[in-house]
C-alpha positions in Angstrom: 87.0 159.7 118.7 84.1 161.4 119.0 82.5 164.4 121.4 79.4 164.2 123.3 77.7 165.5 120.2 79.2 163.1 118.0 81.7 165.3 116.4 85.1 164.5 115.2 87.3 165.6 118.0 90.8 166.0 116.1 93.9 165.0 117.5 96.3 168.4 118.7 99.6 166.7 118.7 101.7 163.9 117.0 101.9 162.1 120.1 97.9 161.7 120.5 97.7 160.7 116.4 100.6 158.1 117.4 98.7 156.8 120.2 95.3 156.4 118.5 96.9 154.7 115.6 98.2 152.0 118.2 95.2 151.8 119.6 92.9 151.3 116.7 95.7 148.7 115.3 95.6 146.9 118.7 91.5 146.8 118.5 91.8 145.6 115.0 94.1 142.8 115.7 92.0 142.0 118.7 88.5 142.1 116.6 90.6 140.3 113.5 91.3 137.2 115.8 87.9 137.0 117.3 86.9 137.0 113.6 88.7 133.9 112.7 87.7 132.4 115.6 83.9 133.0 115.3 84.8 132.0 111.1 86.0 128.5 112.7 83.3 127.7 115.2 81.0 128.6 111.9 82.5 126.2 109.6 82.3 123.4 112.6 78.4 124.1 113.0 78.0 124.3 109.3 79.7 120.7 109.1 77.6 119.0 112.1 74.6 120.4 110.3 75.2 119.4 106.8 76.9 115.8 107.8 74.9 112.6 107.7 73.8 111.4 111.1 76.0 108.5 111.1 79.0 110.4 110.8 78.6 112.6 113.3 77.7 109.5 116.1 80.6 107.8 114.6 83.0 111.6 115.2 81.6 112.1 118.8 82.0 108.3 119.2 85.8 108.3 118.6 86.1 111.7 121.0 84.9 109.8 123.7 87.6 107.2 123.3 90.0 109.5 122.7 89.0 111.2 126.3 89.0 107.8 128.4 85.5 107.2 127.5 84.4 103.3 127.2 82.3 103.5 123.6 
């Protein structure tokens, strides 16, 4: 944490040092899952970019029959 001057303000107790090591975990598990997330929606635009145009009518094709659709 910082001060309005953006200095180190240093924790007084054990207690406060225990509490901004859980927070700081829980942030990192938080941003870590976004991560993977935003790494999977990547790889799935890097494949409908890079696939041949056939492909990709034939993949959204078989989505809308699996969904009810009448292709």
């Amino acid at each position: 944490m910082q001060n309005s001057w953006g200095l180190p303000i240093h924790p007084k107790t054990d207690q406060e040092t225990a509490e901004r090591i859980r927070l700081i975990t829980s942030e990192n598990a938080q941003l870590r899952a976004e991560l993977g997330s935003v790494k999977d929606r990547l790889e799935t635009l890097e494949r409908i970019a890079t696939d041949q145009p056939s492909r990709l009518a034939r993949d959204i094709d078989a989505l809308q029959i699996d969904k009810g659709g009448n292709a």
